[in-house]
N, C-alpha and C positions, 0 to 999 in steps of 0.2 A: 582541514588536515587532522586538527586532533579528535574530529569525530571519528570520522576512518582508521585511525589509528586505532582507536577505545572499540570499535566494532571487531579489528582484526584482532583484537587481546583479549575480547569477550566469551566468544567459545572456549577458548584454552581457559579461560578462569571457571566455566561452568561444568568443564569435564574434569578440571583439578578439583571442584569440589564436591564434585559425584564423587571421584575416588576417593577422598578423606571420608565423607557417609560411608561407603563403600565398607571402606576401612575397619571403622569403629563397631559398626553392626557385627561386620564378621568377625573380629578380634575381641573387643570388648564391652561391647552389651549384653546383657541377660538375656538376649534372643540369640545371642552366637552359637551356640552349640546347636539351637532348632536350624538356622540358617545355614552351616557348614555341612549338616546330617542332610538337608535337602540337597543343596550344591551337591554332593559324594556320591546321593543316589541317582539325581539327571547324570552325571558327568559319568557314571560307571553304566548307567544304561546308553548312554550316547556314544561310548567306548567302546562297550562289550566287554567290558572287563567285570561282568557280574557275572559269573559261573549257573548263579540261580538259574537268572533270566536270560542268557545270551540265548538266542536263540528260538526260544517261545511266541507259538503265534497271540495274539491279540485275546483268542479265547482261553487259550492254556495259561495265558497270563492273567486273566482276568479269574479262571478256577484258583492258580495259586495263591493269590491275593486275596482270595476269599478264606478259604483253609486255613491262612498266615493270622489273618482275624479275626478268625473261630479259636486257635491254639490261641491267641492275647486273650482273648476272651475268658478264656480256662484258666490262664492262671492269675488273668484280675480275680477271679469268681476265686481261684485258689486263696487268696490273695487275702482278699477281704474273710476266707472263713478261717483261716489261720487268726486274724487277731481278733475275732468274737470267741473262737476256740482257745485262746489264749487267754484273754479277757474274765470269761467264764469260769477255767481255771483258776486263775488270781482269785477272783470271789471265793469261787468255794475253799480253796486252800488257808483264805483268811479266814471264813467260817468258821474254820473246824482249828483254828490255828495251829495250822498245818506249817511247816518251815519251808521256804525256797526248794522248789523242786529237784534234784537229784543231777548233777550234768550226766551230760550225756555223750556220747560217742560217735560219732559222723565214721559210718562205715561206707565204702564203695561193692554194688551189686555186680557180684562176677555171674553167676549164674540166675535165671528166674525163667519162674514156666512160660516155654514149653520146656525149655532147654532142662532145667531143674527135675527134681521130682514135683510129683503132684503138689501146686500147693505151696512149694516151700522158696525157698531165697539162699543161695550161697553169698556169704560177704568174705571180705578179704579183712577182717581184724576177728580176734580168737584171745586166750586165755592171756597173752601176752600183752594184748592194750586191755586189759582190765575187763573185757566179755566173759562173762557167767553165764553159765544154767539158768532157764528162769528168766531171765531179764527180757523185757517189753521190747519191742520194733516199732519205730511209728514213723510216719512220713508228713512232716507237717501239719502236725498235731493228728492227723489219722491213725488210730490201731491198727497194726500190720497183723502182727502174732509174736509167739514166742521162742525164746533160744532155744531149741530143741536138744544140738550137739554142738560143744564146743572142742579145735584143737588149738595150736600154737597160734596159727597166723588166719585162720578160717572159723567158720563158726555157719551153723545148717539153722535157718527161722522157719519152723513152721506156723503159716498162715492158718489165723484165727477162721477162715471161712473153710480148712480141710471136711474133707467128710470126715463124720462122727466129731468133731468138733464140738465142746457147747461153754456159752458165755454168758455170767451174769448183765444183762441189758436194763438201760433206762429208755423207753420208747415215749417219742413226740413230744408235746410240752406239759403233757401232765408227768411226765419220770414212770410212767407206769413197770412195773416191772416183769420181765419177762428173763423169757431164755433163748439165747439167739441158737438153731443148730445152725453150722458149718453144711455148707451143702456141694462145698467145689466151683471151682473159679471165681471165686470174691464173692460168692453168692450164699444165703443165707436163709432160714427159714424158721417164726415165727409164730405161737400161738398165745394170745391176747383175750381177754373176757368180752363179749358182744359187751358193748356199751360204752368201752374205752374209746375216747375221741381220739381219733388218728387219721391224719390221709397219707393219700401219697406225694412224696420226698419229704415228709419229716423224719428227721434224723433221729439213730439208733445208738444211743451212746456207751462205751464199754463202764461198767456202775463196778469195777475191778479197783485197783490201789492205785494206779495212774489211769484216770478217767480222759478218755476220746472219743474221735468219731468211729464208730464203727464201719455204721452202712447207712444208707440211705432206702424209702420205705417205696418200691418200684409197683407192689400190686396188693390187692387186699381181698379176699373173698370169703364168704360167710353164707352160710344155708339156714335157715326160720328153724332147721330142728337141732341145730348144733349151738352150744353153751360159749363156743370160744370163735372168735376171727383166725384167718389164718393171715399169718405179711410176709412177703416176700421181701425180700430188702439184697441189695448186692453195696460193695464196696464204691466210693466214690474214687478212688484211683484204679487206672491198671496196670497190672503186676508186671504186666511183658516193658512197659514202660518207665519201669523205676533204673534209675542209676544209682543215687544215693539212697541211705536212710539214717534214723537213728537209733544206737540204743542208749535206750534208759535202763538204770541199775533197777533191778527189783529189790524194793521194800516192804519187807514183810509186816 
């Protein structure tokens, strides 16, 4: 009798202590938040309560999941050049014992091309949150352009890639120095001495009073009777894309 007894109390004792595991995982283990974020996503796809995906066949789901981990992809990639671009910085500002960089501004983008004019950026902060003339735009560590027109609560950036545009540049990993023209839509165009080592996607950095990324180096072509290379280089972010940015105060 008291086997049969300890037999009928047996499963209740091994589901009571599934649940306390149960418990602990999802509440209080350092895997709780991976464990909850899975449970959320079965249970809202089992639901239909995911707006994304309700709905989507098996291939349309299988496209968006791919795109979702192309866009992570972007901004690990972002991610990681932000603190080499930051990093870099710190160096040379110790170099040159330069002081703590300048704060900056966190503006919101109300207009940008197409909507904008050619080229440029409307922001919603102006003369009133401390926006000047002059003052640099940059997007995570990337050079934008600059304040073109400032009013109270707005403020017009025009992009360093406008036409007629031109910027002192450091090209690839020798710093070589060039001149980048503006050529319209983040895009850029370049001329370099035959023999400078360069390919293509080394980075085009602004050699200006707050140094960034400018552009990245997209095509390279050169002819046996011409003296210079020519590079093509466009912006590593796009413009129709930007919500936020920053500005930094310009120092002369």
């Amino acid at each position: 009798m008291a086997r049969s007894r300890d037999s009928k109390h047996r499963p209740a004792g091994i589901i009571a202590a599934c649940l306390v595991l149960l418990a602990v995982v999802f509440f209080s283990s350092p895997f709780a938040p991976y464990v909850r974020s899975i449970y959320k996503n079965v249970y809202a796809l089992r639901e239909g309560s995911n707006p994304q995906y309700a709905g989507m066949s098996r291939a349309a789901l299988i496209a968006q999941l791919s795109k979702d981990e192309r866009s992570l992809s972007l901004v690990r990639y972002q991610s990681v050049l932000y603190g080499m671009l930051a990093d870099e910085n710190a160096k040379l500002r110790q170099a040159l014992n330069a002081g703590p960089p300048p704060r900056s501004i966190l503006a919101r983008v109300i207009s940008r091309p197409p909507q904008s004019l050619y080229d440029t950026l409307l922001i919603d902060q102006g003369s009133e949150s401390g926006v000047q003339k002059g003052d640099f735009a940059e997007y995570q560590g990337i050079a934008l352009g600059t304040v073109a027109s400032v009013g109270k609560g707005t403020a017009l950036i025009e992009l360093f890639s406008a036409p007629g545009e031109q910027n002192d540049v450091l090209v690839g990993k020798t710093n070589a120095i060039a001149i980048a023209n503006g050529m319209g839509g983040g895009a850029f165009e370049l001329a370099v001495p035959n023999g400078v080592q360069v390919a293509n996607g080394d980075t085009i950095r602004s050699a200006g009073t707050e140094p960034g990324l400018l552009a990245v180096v997209a095509n390279i072509s050169s002819t046996s009777e011409s003296a210079t290379m020519t590079l093509r280089a466009h912006s590593p972010v796009s413009f129709s894309d930007l919500d936020f940015i920053e500005i930094v105060p310009h120092t002369p």
